[in-house]
C-alpha positions as CSV (number, residue, x, y, z in Angstrom):
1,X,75.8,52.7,-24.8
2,X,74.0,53.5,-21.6
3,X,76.4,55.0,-18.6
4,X,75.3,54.8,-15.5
5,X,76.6,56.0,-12.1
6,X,75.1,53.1,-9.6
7,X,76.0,51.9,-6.0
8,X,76.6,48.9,-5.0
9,X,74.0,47.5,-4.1
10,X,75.4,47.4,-0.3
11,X,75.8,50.9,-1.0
12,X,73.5,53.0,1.4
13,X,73.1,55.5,-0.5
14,X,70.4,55.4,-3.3
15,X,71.0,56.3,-7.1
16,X,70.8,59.9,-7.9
17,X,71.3,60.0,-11.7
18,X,70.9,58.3,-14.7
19,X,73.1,59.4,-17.8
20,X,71.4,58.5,-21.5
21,X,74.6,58.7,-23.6
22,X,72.5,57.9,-26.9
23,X,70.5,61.1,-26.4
24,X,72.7,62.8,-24.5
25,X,70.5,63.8,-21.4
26,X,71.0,63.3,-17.9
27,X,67.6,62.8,-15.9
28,X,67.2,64.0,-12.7
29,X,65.1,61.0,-10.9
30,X,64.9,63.4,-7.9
31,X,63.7,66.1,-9.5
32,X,60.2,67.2,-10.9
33,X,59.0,65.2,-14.1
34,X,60.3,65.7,-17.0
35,X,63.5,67.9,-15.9
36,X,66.3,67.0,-17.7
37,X,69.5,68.5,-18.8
38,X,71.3,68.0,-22.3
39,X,74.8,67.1,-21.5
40,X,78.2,66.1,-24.5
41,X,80.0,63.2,-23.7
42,X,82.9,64.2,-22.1
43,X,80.3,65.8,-19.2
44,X,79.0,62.4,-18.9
45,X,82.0,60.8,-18.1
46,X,83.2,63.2,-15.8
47,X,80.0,63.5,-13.8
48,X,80.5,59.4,-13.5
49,X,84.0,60.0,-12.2
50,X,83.1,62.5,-10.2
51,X,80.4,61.0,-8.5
52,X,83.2,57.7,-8.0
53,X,85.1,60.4,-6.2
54,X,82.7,62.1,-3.9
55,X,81.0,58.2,-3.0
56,X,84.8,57.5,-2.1
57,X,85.2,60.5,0.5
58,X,82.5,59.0,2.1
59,X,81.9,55.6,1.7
60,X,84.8,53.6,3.9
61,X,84.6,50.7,1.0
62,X,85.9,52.4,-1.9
63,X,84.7,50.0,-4.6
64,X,81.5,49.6,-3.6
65,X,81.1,52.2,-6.6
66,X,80.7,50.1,-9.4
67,X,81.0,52.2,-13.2
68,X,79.4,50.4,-15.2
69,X,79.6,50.5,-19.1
70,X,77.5,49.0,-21.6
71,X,78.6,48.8,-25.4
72,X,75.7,48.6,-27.5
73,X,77.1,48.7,-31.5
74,X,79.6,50.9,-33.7
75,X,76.8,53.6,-34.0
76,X,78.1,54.6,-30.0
77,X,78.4,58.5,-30.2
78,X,80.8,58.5,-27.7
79,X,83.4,55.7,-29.6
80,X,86.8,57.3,-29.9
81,X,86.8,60.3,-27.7
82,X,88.6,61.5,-25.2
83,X,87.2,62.6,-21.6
84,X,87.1,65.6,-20.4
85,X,87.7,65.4,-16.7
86,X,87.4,68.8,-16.3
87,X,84.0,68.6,-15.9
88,X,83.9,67.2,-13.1
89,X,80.8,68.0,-11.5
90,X,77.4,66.4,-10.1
91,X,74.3,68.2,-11.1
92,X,72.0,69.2,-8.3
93,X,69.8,71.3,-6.7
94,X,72.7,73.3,-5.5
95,X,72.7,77.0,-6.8
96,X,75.7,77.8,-9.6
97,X,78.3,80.1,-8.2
98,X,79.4,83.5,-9.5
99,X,82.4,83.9,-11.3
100,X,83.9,86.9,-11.8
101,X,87.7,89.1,-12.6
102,X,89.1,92.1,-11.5
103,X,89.8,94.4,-12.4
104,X,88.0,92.9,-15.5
105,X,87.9,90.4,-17.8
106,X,90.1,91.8,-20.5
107,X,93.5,92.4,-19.3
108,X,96.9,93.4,-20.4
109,X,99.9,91.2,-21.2
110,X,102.0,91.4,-17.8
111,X,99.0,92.9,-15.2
112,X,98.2,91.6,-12.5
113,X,94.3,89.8,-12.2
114,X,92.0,87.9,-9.4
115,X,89.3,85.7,-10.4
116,X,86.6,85.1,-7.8
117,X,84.2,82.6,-7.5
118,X,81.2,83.3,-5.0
119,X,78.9,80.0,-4.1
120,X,77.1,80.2,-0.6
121,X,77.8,79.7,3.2
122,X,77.6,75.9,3.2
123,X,80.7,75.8,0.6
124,X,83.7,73.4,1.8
125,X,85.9,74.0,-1.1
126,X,85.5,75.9,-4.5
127,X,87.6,74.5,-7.6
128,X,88.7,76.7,-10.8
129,X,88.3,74.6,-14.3
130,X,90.3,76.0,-17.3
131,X,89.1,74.6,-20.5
132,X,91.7,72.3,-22.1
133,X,92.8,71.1,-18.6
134,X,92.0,67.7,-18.1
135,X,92.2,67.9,-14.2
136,X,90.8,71.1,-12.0
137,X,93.1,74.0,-12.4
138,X,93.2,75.2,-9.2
139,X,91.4,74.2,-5.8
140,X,90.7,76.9,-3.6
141,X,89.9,77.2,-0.2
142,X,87.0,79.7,1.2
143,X,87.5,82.6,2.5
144,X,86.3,83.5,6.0
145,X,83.1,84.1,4.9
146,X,82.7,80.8,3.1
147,X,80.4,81.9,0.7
148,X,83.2,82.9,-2.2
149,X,87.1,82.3,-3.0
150,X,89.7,83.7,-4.9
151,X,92.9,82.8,-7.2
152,X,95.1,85.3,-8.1
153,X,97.3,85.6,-11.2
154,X,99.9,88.1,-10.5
155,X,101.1,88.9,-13.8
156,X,98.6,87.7,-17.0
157,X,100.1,86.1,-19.9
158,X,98.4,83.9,-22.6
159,X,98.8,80.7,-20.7
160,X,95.7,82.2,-18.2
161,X,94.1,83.5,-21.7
162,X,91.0,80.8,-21.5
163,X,87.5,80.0,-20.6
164,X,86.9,79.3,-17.1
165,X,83.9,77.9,-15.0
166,X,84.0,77.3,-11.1
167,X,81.6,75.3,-9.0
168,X,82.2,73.8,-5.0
169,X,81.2,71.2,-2.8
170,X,79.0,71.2,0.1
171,X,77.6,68.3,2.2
172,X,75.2,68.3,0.1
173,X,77.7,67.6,-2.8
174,X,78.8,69.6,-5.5
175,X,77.1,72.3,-7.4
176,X,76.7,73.1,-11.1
177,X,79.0,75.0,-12.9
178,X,79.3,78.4,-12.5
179,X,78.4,80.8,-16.6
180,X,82.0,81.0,-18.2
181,X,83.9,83.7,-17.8
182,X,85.8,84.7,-20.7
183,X,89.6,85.8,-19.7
184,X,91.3,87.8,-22.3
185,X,95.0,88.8,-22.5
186,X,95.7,92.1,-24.3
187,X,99.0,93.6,-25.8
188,X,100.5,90.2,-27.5
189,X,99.9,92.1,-31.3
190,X,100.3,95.0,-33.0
191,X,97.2,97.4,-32.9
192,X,94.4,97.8,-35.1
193,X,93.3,101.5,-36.2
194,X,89.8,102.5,-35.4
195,X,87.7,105.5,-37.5
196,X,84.6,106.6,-37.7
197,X,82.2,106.9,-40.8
198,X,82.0,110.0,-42.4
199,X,82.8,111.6,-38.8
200,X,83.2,111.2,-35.3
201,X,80.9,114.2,-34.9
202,X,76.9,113.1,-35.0
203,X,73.9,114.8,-34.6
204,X,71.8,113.9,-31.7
205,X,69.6,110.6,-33.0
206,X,72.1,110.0,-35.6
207,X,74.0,106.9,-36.7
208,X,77.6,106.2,-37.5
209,X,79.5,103.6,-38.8
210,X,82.9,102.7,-36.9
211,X,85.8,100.9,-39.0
212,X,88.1,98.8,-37.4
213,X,90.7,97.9,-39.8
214,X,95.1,96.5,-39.8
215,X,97.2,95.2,-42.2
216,X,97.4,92.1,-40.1
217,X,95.9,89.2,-41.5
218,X,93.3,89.2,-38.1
219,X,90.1,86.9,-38.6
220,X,88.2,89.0,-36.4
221,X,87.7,92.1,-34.8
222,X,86.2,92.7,-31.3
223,X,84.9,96.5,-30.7
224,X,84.4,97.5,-26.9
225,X,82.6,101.1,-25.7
226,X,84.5,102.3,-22.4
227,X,81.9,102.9,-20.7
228,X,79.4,99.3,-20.9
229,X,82.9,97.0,-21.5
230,X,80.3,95.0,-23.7
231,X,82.4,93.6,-26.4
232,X,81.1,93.7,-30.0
233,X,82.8,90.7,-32.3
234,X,82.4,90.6,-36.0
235,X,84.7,88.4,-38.8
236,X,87.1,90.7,-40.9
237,X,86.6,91.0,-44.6
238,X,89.8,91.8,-46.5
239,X,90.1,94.0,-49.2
240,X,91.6,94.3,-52.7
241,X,94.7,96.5,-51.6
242,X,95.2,93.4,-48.5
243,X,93.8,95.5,-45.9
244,X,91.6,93.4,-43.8
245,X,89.0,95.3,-41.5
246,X,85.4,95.3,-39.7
247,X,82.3,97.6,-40.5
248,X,80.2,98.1,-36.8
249,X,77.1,100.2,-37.4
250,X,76.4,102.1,-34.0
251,X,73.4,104.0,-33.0
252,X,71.1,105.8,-32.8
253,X,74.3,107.9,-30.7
254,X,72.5,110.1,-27.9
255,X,74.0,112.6,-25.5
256,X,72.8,111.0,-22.3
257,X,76.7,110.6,-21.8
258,X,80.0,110.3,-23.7
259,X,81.0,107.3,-25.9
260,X,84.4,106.5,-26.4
261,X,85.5,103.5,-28.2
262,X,88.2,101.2,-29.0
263,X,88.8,98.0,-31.1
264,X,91.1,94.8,-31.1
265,X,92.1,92.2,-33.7
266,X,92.8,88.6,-33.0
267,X,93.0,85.0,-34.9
268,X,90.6,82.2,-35.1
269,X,92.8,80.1,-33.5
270,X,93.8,81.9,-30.0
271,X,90.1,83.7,-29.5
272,X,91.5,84.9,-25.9
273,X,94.6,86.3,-27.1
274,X,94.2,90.0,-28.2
275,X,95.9,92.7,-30.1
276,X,97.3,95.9,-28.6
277,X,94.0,98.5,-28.1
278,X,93.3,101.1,-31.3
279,X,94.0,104.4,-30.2
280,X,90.5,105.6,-28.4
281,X,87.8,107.3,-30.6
282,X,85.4,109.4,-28.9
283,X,82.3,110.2,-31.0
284,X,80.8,113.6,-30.2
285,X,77.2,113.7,-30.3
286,X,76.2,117.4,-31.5
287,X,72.5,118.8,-30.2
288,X,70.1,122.0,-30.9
289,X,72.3,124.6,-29.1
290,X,73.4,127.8,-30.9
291,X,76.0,127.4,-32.7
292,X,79.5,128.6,-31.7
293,X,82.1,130.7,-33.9
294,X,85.3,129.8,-34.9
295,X,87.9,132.7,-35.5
296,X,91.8,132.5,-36.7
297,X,93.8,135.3,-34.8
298,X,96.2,135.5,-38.0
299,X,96.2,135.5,-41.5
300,X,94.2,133.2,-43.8
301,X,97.0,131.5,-44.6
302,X,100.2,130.3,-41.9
303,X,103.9,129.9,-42.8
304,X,105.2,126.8,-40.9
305,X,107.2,127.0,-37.6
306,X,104.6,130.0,-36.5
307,X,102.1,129.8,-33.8
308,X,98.3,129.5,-35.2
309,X,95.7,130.6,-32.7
310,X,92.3,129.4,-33.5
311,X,89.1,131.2,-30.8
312,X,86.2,129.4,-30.3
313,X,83.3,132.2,-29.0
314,X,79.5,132.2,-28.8
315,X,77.1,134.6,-27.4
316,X,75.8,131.7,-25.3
317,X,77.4,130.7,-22.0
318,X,79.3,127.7,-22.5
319,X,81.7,126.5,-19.9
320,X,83.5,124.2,-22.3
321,X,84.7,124.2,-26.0
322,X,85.9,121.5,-28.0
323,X,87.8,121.8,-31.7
324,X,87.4,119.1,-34.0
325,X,89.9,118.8,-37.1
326,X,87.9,116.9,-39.9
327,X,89.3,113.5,-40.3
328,X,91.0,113.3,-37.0
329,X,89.4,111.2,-34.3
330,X,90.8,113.2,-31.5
331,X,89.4,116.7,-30.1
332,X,90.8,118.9,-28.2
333,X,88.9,120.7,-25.4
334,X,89.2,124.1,-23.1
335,X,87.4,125.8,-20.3
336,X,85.1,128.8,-21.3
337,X,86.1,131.8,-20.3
338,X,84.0,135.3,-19.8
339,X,86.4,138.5,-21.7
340,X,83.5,140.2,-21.2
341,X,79.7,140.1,-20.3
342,X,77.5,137.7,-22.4
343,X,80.5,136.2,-24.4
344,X,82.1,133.0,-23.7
345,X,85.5,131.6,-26.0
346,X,88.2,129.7,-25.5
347,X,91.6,129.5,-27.3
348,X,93.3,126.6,-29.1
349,X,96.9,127.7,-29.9
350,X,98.6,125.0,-32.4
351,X,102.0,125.1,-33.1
352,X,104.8,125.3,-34.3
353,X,103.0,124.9,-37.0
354,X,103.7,121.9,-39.7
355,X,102.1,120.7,-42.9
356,X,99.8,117.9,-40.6
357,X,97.8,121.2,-39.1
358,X,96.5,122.3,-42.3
359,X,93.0,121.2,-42.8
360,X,89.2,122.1,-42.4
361,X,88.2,122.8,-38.2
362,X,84.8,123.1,-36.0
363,X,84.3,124.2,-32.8
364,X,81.8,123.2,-30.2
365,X,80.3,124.4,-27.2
366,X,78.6,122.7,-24.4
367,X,77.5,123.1,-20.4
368,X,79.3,121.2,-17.7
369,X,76.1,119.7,-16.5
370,X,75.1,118.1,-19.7
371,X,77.2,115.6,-21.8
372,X,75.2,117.1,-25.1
373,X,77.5,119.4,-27.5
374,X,76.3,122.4,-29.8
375,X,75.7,122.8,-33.5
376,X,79.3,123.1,-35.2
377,X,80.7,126.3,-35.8
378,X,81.0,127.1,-39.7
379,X,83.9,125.4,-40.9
380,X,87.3,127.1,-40.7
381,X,89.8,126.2,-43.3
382,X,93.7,125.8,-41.9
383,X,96.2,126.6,-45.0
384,X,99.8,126.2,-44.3
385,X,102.2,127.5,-47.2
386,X,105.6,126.5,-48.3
387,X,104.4,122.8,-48.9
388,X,105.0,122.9,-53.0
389,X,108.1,124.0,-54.4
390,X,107.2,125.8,-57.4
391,X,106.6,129.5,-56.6
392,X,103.5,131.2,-58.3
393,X,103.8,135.4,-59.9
394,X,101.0,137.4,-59.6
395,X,100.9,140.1,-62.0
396,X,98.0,142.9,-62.8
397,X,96.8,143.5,-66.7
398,X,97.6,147.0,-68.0
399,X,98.8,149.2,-64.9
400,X,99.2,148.7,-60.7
401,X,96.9,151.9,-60.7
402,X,93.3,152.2,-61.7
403,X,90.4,154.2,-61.4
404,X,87.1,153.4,-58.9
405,X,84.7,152.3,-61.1
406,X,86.8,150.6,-63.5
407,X,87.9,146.7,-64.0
408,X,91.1,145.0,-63.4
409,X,92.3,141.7,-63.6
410,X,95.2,140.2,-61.3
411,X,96.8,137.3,-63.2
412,X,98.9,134.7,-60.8
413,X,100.9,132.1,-62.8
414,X,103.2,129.0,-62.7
415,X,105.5,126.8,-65.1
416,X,104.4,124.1,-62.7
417,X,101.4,122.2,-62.3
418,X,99.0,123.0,-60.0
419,X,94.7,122.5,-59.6
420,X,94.2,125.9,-57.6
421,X,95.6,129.0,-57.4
422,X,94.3,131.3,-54.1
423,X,94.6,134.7,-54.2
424,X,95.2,136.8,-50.2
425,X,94.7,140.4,-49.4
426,X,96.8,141.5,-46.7
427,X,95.1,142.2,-43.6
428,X,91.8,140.7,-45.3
429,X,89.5,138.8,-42.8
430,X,87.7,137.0,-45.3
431,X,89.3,133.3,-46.5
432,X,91.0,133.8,-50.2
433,X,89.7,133.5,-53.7
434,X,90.1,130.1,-55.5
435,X,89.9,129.6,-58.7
436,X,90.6,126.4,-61.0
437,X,93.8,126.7,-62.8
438,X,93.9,127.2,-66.4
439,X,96.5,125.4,-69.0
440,X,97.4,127.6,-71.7
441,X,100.9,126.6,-72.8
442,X,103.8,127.0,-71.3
443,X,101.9,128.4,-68.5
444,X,99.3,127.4,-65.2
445,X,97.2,130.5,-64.3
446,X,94.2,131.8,-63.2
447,X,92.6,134.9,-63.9
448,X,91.0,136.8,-60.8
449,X,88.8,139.8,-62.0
450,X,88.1,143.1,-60.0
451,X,84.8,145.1,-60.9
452,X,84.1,147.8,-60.2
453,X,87.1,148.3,-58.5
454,X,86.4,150.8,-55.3
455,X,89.0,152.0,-52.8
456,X,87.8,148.5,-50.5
457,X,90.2,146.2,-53.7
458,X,93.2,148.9,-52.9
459,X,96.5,146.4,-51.1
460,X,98.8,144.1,-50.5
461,X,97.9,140.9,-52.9
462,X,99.8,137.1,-52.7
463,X,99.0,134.0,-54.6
464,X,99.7,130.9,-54.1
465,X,99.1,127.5,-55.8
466,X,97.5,124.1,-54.5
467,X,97.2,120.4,-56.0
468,X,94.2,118.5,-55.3
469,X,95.9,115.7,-53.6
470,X,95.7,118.0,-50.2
471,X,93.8,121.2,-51.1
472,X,95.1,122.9,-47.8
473,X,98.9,122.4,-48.7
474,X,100.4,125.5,-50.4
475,X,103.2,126.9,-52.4
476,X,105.4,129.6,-51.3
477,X,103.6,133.1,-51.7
478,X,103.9,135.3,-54.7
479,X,106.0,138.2,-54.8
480,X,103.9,141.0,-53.7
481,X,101.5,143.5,-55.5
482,X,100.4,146.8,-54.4
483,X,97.6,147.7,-56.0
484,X,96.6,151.7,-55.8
485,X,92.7,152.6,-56.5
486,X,92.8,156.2,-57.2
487,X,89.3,158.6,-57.1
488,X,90.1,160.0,-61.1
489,X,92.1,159.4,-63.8
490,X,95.6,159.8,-64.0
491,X,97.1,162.5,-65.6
492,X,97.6,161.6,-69.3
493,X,100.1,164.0,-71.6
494,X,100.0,162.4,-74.7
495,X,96.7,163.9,-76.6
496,X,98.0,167.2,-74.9
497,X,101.4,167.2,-76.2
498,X,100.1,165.4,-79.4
499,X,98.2,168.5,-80.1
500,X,101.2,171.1,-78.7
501,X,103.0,169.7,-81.7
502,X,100.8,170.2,-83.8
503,X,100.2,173.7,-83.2
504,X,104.1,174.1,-83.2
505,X,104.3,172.7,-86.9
506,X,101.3,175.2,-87.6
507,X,103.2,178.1,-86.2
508,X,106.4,176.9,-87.9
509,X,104.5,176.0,-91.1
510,X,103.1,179.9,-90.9
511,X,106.3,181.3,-90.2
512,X,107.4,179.6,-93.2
513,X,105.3,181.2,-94.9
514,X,105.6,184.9,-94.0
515,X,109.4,184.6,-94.4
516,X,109.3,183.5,-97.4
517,X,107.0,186.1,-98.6
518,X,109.5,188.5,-97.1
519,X,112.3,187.6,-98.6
520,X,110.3,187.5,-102.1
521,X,109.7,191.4,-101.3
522,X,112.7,192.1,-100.9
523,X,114.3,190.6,-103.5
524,X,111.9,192.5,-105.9
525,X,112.4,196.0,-104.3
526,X,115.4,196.7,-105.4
527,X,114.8,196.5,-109.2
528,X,112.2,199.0,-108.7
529,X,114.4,201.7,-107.2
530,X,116.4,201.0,-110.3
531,X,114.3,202.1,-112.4
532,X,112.8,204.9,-110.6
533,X,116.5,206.5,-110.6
534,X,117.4,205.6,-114.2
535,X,113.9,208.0,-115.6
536,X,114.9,211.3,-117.2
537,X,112.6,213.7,-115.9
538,X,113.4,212.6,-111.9
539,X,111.0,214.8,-110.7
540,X,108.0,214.4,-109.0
541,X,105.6,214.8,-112.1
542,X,107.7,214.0,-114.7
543,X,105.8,212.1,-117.5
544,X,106.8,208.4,-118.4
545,X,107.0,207.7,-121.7
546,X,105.2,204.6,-122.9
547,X,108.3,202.9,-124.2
548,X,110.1,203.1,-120.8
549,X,107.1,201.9,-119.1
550,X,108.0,198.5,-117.2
């Protein structure tokens, strides 16, 4: 089938175009050689119709436009469809017109938006096509300037969500159409989340992988940095669990400025109609600069409902700090300040603390001139206690007291399961011990050893237990235990009274003895006098005779 836009041949006006529906090219006979333009169907048609319609404004014999229309088999690749009149425009030497939105292209459910379409100065009238309308959607008059109009939409809603094109006619006729312009509504579903993979935090040069993801069945996912408004689309993949998301690869991520992202979701069907916006992730590009250190102004370990404090200082002067909890894709950021000379910090106070603040934390430092952040501080690990029920008991093998130089072994406990137990020194500045519990029957425990033990181990000492599920989640404390660290021994009595007895029970024993042998002599002094006094000759020589002889 051949379509062809002719006059009359009383027509003064000569054939511009001729319109090869087989190969679907139009030929510019006007033109240079060989310039041609691949047009669908529907574009045929309309161009036929509109060139009727522009012959008519002029001509004062309105059918001396003659369409003509030549069927030439079944193998037609225009049999059966429907025409488009929307694209209603005759190809020319005319330049395309801009088309443009603002605030932007992507807009909110309920704002308000103004599409302009900019041609030149010999413009008469500018029309607005919306694909899927078979007339023009709007006509639109110049302004003063001629060279550009504007429709406004005072409040967007998915019925403007759609591709549009604008073009206008001049004396000369009309002029191509202009490059689509995409208008997106926003806000019509629920939001997507947006992360970044493993961290939002990347060294300068480095790549990162942002993940897009809802439990909305959305086909695709669209991805746009704040900054450039380019939009990044890629088709969802779902997962096992029913989670259906998008992997975008981004980098290499530079510090030239900052890049904040966010994502949408939407369905095949309705490609203009978007989900709410994630919440924004900004991705922190780290550099060469010293490194910053992170300090907690309390304990290792936070109770909730207090106030945690966490200072951010270097040696270098930064005018601005940033803390980063790992896994979050928020930051939080402070001016530097000066305490003193040749130290700059800032403070982060958190609170009242809850179970959602424990967790690991860097800091980072960075000049107001430069969007390029420091190294990371050393990592700073948040513990927040009273998060398990069971409550741990910290006890110490053989006595609370020992000897510098010696070892000693605090043993913390719990008829409930736990991974970890931690063990805290009161007033101690460095993080606590850990150590992997221990199943031995009815008990959970953990053995912490001391040794040597010098007056440094003597204090206050807490345990507390943890569960691998979230390591930075803790039981209630322990009941305290003082431990005293003492120069020398203690004073044992034992060997000392040990051997006092036994040189009582000597001394008894011996007295024993010499009484007994005193009583034995007297008992046998008597019998003597006895026979003394019973002698015949009493006196002091008197002879003995043999048979009285005892």
């Amino acid at each position: 089938m051949v379509c062809r836009c002719l006059p009359a041949p009383s027509s003064p006006h000569p054939a511009t175009h001729v319109f090869l529906h087989r190969a679907w090219t139009c030929i510019f006979p006007e033109a240079s050689p060989g310039l041609e333009r691949r047009l669908p169907c529907t574009e045929v048609s309309s161009i036929c119709k509109a060139e009727r319609r522009q012959r008519r404004r002029h001509d004062p014999h309105p059918h001396s436009l003659a369409l003509l229309w030549a069927e030439s088999g079944p193998q037609d690749p225009c049999a059966g469809r429907s025409w488009d009149p929307g694209f209603d425009f005759l190809p020319g030497s005319l330049p395309k017109p801009t088309l443009w939105a603002e605030p932007g292209s992507v807009i909110v459910q309920g704002s308000p938006v103004t599409i302009w379409c900019q041609g030149t100065l010999e413009a008469q009238e500018y029309r607005l096509h919306k694909e899927g309308s078979t007339d023009p959607w709007d006509r639109m008059n110049p302004l003063e300037t001629r060279n550009k109009a504007r429709y406004s939409i005072p409040s967007m809603t998915e019925h403007h969500a759609r591709r549009y094109h604008c073009y206008y006619l001049s004396h000369a006729g009309w002029s191509e159409h202009s490059d689509p312009l995409e208008l997106v509504v926003t806000g019509v579903y629920s939001k997507p989340t947006l992360s970044a993979l493993p961290s939002p935090v990347v060294a300068s040069g480095g790549n990162v992988t942002l993940r897009c993801g809802s439990q909305q069945g959305y086909q695709h996912f669209v991805l746009i940095e704040e900054e450039h408004r380019l939009p990044w689309t890629l088709d969802s993949q779902q997962l096992h669990s029913g989670w259906y998301q998008a992997l975008f690869p981004v980098g290499p991520m530079t510090t030239s400025h900052r890049w904040t992202f966010r994502c949408y979701g939407y369905y095949r069907n309705t490609p203009q109609v978007w989900s709410h916006p994630s919440d924004p992730l900004e991705i922190l590009a780290s550099g060469m600069s010293r490194k910053p250190s992170l300090l907690m102004l309390q304990g290792p370990v936070v109770a909730p409902g207090e106030n945690l404090t966490l200072q951010c200082r270097s040696d270098v002067d930064y005018d601005r700090f940033t803390l980063h909890k790992v896994g979050q894709r928020t930051f939080l950021q402070r001016p530097g300040q000066q305490p003193q000379a040749g130290i700059s910090q800032a403070n982060f106070t958190l609170g009242p603390v809850r179970g959602s603040h424990g967790g690991q934390y860097r800091c980072y430092g960075a000049h107001n001139l430069s969007s390029e952040w420091s190294a990371p501080s050393d990592p700073l690990d948040i513990l927040i206690a009273g998060q398990i029920r069971a409550r741990p008991s910290l006890s110490v093998q053989l006595w609370p007291t020992v000897v510098s130089g010696e070892k000693v072994t605090l043993l913390c406990q719990s008829q409930e399961w736990m991974d970890t137990f931690l063990l805290t020194k009161e007033g101690a500045a460095h993080p606590p011990l850990h150590l992997r519990s221990k199943h031995e029957a009815p008990m959970y425990q953990a053995e912490f050893p001391m040794s040597p033990v010098t007056s440094a181990h003597a204090g206050t000492y807490r345990c507390y237990g943890s569960r691998s599920s979230n390591p930075h989640l803790l039981s209630p404390p322990s009941d305290p235990l003082e431990l005293v660290v003492s120069a020398s021994h203690p004073q044992d009595y034992t060997v000392e009274n040990l051997i006092r007895m036994g040189v009582a029970g000597l001394i008894l024993v011996v007295l024993g003895i010499l009484l007994f042998e005193a009583r034995h002599s007297w008992r046998s002094f008597p019998r003597c006098s006895r026979e003394v006094n019973n002698r015949e000759d009493n006196g002091p020589f008197g002879v003995v005779k043999p048979q009285e002889q005892i």
